[in-house]
N, C-alpha and C positions, 0 to 999 in steps of 0.2 A: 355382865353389861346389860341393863336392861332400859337405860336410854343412849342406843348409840348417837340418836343426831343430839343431843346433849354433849357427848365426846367428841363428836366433830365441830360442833362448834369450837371447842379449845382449841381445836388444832387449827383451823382453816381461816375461822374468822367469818365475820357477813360479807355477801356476795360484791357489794358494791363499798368502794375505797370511800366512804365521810368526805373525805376532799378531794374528789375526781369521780362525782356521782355517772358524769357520761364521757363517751370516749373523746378524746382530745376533737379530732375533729367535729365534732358537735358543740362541742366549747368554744373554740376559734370562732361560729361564724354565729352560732345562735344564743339566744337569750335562755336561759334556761328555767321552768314552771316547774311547780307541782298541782293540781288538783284534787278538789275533796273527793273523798265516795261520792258518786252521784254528782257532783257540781257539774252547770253548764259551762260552756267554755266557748267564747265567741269572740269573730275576728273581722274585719273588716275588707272584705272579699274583693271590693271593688276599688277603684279608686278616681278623688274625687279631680274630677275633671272642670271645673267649674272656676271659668278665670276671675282673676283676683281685681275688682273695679275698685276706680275710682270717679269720685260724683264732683261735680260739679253745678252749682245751683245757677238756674237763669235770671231774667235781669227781676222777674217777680219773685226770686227766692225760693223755685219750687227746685224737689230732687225728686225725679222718678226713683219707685221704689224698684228693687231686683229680688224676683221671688227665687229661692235656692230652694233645692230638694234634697233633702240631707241622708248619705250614705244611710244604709240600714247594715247590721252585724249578722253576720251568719253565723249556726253553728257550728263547733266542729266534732266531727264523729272517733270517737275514737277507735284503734286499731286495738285487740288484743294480741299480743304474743305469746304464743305456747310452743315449748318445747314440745319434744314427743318424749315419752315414758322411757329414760335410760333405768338401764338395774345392774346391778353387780351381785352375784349370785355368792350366798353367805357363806359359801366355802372358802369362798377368793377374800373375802373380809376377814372371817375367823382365824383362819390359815396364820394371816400376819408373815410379816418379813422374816420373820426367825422361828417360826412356828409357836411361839408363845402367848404373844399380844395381840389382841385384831389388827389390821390396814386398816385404819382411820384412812389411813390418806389416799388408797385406792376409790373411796367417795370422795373424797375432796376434790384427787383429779375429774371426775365425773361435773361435780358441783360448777369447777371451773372452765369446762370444754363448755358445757351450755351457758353459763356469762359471755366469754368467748363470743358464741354465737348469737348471742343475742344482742349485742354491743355490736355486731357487725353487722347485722339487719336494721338498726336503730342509722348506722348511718349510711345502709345501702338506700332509705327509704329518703332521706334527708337529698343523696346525690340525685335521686330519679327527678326528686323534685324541684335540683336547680334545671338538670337537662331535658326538663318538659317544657322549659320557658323558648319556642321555638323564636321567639321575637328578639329574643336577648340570643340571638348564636351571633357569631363573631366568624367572617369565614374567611381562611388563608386566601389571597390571592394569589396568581402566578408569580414568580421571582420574589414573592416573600417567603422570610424566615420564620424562625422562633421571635425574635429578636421583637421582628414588626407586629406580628399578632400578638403579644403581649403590650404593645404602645397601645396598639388597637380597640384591646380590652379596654384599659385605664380610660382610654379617651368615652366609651361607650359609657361609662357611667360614672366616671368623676364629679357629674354637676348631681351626684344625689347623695356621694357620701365620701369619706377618707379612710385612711389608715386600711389600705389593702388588702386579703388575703389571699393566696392563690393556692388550690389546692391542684397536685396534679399527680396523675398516673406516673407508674412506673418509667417505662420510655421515652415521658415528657422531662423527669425530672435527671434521667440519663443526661439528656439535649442540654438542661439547664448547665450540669458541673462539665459537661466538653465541650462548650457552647466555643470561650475562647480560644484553647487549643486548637479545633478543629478549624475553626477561623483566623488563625496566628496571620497565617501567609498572604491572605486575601486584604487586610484592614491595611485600608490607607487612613486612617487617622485612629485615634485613641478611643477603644470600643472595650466595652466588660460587661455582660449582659449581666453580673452578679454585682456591680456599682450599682448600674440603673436600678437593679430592683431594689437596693439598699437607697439609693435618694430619693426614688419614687415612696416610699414606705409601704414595700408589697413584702409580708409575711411568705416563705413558702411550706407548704403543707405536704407532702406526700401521703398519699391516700394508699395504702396498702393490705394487700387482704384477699384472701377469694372466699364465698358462700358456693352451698348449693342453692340453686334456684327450682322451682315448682315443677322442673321436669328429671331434675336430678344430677343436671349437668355442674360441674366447675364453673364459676362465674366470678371475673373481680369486681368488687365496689363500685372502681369506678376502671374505665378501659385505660388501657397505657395510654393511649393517644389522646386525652383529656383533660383540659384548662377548665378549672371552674376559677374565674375572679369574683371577690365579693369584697364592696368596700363597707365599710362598718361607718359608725359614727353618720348614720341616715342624718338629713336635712327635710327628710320628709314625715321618717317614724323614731321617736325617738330609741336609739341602742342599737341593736346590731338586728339584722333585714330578716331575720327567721328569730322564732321562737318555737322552741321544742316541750315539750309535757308528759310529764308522766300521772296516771294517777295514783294516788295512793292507795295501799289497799285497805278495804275497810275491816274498823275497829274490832271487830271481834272475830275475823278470821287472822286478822294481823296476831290477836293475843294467843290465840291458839295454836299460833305457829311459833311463838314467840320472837315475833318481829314486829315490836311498836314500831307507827310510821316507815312504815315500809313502801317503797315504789316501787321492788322487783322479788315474787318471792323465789328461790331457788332451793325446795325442801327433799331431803330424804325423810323417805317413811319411815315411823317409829319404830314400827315391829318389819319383819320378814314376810312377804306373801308370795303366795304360790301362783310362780309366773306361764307354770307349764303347766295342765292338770296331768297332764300323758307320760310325762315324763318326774312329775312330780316334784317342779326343780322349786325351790325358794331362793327369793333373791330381796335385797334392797331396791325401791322403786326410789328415781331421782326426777323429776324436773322444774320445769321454770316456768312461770307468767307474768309477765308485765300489762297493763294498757297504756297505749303510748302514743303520740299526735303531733304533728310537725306543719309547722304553715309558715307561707311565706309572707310577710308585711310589707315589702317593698321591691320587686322584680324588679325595678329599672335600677337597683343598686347591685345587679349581678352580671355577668355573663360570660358564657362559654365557648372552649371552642373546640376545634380538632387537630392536632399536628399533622400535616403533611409529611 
């Protein structure tokens, strides 16, 4: 075998599905980009506050003029993402399931843990970014339900957009499916938190997943006790209130990976290097980089909350 990530390709495939290039929930709520090598990328950071007149001319025909000062675009910086250096040591490759053939697919598992993880930092970075909008929280009162701070939500941002999402933690989305049972006894008239969300036109999402984070701890996506609402279809931006990016990587390390147009590369190394010098071990090196940027184009078409 002397091009094993040629073999692996056969077996495994490229890292990213042609049609589900990002994970569901980054699809749901955002617009999805690519960028060139090097292209800027610029978004409109502010927004424009400047009410909408109308003139009327006096009895000489004059119309005061109204000077506007028109939004300026920011850039946006993009994030890289790097895996760390996986290897699987060429014994465990060589070896093969029957002792004959290599494990092709003990890299492949490798290949795949780090998509994995990088499709989960892609949308742990997206939720940080709805739950930094301190302006758009939504907060339970006392003797409200689930029920109420879900109207709550919709009511907070229905005059910027439609067609709903609601993405939500593990122990929110428990609340959603016992919602009526646990409420059977109580309801003096005709209640199903799973109608309203169907005539209201609220999608639900469950966000599911744990990362490690920068200290090495277990961490979910998003916390069980967490409502992100996002209505789509803006009145203010056109499509849906985020846009996500990848860039592509460029032309000539893309061919020398052999991954035209590529937005995420996840390679094993061609030959075997020596990952130990002490112990003399050789191994397969595996990982992954992407550059990737996520902004939001209309904050008043989201917001969050907490379960009680």
């Amino acid at each position: 075998m002397e091009r094993i990530d040629l073999e692996i390709a056969k077996v495994i495939g490229v890292p990213i599905d042609p049609n589900l290039k990002v994970p569901v929930v980054i699809s749901e709520i955002a617009n999805i980009e690519t960028a060139q090598p090097g292209e800027e990328v610029k978004y409109f950071a502010s927004y424009d506050a400047n009410v909408d007149d109308v003139y009327t001319a006096d009895a000489n025909g004059v119309i005061t003029a109204h000077k506007l000062t028109p939004n300026s675009a920011s850039a946006l910086t993009f994030q890289g993402l790097q895996s760390k250096l996986e290897y699987v040591l060429i014994n465990d490759v060589m070896a093969g399931s029957n002792g004959n053939s290599p494990d092709t697919g003990v890299l492949g598992r490798k290949k795949a843990a780090i998509a994995r993880a990088m499709d989960k930092e892609e949308v742990r970075r997206l939720m940080a970014l709805c739950l930094s909008q301190a302006s758009q929280e939504v907060t339970q009162a006392s003797g409200e339900d689930l029920y109420d701070l879900i109207i709550k939500m919709v009511h907070k941002i229905e005059d910027y957009g439609d067609n709903y999402v609601l993405l939500v933690g593990a122990s929110v989305k428990e609340s959603i499916d016992t919602y009526d049972k646990e409420n059977v006894t109580s309801f003096n008239y005709r209640l199903s938190i799973k109608d309203y969300l169907k005539d209201a036109g609220i999608k639900v999402v469950k966000v599911a997943g744990t990362f490690t984070n920068s200290s090495g701890s277990s961490q979910r996506m998003l916390a069980t006790d967490k409502l992100i609402m996002v209505a789509l279809d803006s009145t203010i931006a056109s499509g849906k209130p985020f846009t996500f990016v990848r860039r592509l990587v460029n032309a000539e390390i893309a061919k020398m990976m052999n991954a035209e147009n590529a937005e995420r590369l996840i390679s094993v190394a061609q030959a075997p290097t020596i990952i130990d010098g002490t112990n003399n071990l050789l191994a397969y090196g595996v990982f992954g980089f992407e550059a990737v940027i996520e902004c939001m184009l209309n904050k008043y078409a989201i917001a969050w909350a907490t379960l009680a």
